[in-house]
C-alpha positions in Angstrom: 52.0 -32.9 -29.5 51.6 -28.8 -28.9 54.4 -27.3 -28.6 54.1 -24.8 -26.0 55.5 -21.4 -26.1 56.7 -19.4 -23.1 58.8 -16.1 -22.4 61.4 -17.7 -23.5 61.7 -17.1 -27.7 61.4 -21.0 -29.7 64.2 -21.1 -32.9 62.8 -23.9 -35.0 66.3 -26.1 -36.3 68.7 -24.6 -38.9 68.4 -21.1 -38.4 71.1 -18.2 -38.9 70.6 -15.4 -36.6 73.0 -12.4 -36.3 71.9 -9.7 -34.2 68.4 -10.1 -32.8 66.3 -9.0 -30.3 63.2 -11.3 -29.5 60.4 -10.8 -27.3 58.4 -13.1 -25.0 56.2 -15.9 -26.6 57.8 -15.2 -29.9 58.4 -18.3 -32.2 61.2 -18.0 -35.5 60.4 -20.9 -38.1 62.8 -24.1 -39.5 65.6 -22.5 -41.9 65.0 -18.9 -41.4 67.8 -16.1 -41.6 67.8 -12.9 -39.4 69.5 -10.4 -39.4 69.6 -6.7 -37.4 66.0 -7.7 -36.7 63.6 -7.1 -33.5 60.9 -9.6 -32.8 58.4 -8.1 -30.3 56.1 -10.5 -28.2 53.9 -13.1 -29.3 54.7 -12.4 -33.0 56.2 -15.2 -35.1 58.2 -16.3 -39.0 56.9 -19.6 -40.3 59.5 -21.6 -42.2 62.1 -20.0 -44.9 61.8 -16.6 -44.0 64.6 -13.8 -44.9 64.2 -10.7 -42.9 67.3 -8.0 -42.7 66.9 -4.7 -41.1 63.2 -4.9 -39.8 61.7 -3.8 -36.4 57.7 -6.0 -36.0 55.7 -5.1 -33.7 53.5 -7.8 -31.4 51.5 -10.7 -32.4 52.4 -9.9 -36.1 51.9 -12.8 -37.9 54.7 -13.8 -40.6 54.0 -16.9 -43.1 56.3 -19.1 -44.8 58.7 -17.5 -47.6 58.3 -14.3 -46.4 61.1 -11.8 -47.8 61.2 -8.3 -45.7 64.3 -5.9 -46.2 66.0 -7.2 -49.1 69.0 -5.0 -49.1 70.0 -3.0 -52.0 73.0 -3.1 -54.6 74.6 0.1 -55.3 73.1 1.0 -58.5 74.9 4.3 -59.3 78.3 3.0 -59.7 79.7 1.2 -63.0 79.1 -2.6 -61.3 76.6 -3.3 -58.7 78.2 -6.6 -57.8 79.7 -7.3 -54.2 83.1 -6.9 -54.9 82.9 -3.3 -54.8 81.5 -3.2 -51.0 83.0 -6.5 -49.6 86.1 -6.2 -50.6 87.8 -8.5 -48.2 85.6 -11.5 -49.6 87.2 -11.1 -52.7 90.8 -10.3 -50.8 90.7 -7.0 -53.5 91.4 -4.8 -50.5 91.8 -4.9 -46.0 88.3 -3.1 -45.7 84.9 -3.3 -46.8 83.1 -0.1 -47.9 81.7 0.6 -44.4 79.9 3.9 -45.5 78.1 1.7 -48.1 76.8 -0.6 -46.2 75.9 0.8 -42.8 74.0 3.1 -44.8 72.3 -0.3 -46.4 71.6 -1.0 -42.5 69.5 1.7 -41.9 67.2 1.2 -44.0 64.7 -0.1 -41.6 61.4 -1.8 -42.8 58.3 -1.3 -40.2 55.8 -4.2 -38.8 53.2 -2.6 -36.9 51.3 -5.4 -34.2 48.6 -7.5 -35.0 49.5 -7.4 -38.8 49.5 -10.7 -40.8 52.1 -10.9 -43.7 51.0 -13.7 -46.2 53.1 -16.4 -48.0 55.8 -15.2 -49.9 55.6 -11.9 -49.6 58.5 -8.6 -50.3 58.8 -5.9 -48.1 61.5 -3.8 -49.7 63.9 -1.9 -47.5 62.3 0.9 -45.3 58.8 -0.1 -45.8 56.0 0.9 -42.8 53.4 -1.6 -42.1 50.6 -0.1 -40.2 49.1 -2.0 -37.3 46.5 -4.5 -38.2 47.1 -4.3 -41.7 47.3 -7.3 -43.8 49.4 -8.1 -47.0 48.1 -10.9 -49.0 49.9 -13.5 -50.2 52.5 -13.2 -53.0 52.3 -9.5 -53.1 55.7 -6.9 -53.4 55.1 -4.1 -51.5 57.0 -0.8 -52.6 55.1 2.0 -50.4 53.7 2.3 -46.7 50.3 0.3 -46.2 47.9 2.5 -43.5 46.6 0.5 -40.6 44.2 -2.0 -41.1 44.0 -1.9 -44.7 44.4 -5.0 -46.7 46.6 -4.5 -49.6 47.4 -7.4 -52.7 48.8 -7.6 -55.9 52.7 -6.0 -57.6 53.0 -3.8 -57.1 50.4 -4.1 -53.9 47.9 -1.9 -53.8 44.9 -1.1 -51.2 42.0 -2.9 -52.1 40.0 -2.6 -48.4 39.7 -1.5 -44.6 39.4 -4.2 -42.7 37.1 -1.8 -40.0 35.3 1.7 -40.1 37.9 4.7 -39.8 36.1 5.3 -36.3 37.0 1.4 -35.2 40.3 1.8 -36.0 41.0 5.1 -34.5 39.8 3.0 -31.2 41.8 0.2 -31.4 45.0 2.4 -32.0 43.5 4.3 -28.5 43.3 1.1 -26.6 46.2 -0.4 -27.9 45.3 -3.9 -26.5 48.5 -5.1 -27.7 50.2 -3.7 -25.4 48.2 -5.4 -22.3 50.1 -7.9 -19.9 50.0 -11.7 -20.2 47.7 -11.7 -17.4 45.3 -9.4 -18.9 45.3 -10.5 -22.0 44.5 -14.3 -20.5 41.6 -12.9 -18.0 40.1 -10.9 -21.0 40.6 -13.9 -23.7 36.7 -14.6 -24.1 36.4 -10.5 -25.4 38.2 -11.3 -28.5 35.6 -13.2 -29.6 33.2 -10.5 -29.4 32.0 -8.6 -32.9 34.6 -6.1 -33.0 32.3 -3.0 -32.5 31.3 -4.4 -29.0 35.0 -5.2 -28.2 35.6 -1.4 -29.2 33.0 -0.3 -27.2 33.9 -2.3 -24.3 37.6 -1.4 -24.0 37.4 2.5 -25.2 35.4 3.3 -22.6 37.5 1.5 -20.0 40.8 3.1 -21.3 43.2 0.1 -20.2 
C-alpha cells in the first residue's frame, strides 16, 4: 500500500527528534536522530540517518545512513572526551561548558534543494551543498560542493556538472523549487521534458 504524504511531515517509528522544524510533504525515515535541524518541503531521510545542526533545502533527497553535522570534540585541550563539556553527565560539576558547545551548535551544515545525498554519506560540520548537486554514495565531504556538480570519493572531490554553466544559471533564475503545490501539480508533465526545453520554457516565463 502507498503511503501517502500530505502537509502534514510523516516520522517513520523509533525516531529521536529534538528541535526541528519540518516542512510540508516532508517524510524522516525508521530510527533516525535529529537534532537542531530544518527540513524544508518535499525533502526527505531514509532509514538510520544522523543529522545535527543542518538547514536542507526542498525536495533534497537524503538515503539511508546518511551522517551530516557530526559535531566536533575539542581538540586543543589535554582530553577530548565528554567529561570536559558535559560535566553534569559525569556529576564532575552543576554546569556544562555552555561556551563549548553552543559554539559546537553553530556550526551549521547547508543542503541546497533538489540535491540527492547518497547512502552513507559525511557531511562534516558547516559544510554548503549547492542546489542540485549530488554526493555519491559513501563519500566524506570536507569542503563546499558548487551547484549541480556531482562530487565522489574521501575526501570527495568534483568529478562532473550535471548541466552546462548557462543551464544552471537558469534554473537558479527560475527557482522552480520554490513554486506552489498547485503549480508544481498543473506543470508535472514539464519535468519530463529534456532539461534545455524545460529551461527554455520557464526562463522565459519568469515564474
Amino acid at each position: 500500500m502507498i503511503k501517502r504524504l500530505s502537509t502534514e511531515p510523516c516520522i517513520h517509528e523509533n525516531c529521536k527528534l529534538q528541535n526541528v522544524e519540518l516542512g510540508e510533504y516532508t517524510e524522516v525515515g525508521m530510527y533516525n536522530v535529529f537534532e537542531n535541524i530544518k527540513l524544508d518541503d518535499f525533502s526527505y531521510t531514509d532509514q538510520f540517518c544522523t543529522l545535527q545542526n543542518v538547514e536542507i533545502g526542498k525536495f533534497s533527497n537524503i538515503a539511508s545512513m546518511v551522517r551530516i553535522g557530526p559535531t566536533d570534540h575539542p581538540m586543543d585541550r589535554p582530553t577530548m572526551h565528554h567529561f570536559t563539556y558535559r560535566r553534569r553527565k559525569y556529576d564532575l560539576a552543576e554546569t556544562d561548558d555552555d561556551v563549548f558547545l553552543e559554539w559546537r551548535a553553530k556550526q551549521i551544515a547547508y543542503i541546497g534543494h533538489d540535491t540527492w545525498i547518497g547512502h552513507g554519506v559525511i557531511i562534516m560540520p558547516g559544510v554548503k551543498i549547492g542546489n542540485g548537486a549530488v554526493v555519491g554514495s559513501g563519500a566524506v565531504v570536507t569542503k563546499d560542493v558548487a551547484a549541480y556538480t556531482i562530487v565522489v570519493g574521501v575526501p570527495a572531490k568534483p568529478i562532473k556538472q550535471r548541466f552546462a554553466e548557462d543551464t544552471v544559471r537558469k534554473l537558479e533564475v527560475i527557482k522552480w523549487w520554490d513554486w506552489s503545490y498547485e503549480i508544481l501539480k498543473e506543470r508535472l508533465d514539464d519535468f519530463y521534458l529534456p532539461i534545455n526545453e524545460f529551461t527554455d520554457k520557464y526562463y522565459k516565463v519568469g515564474v
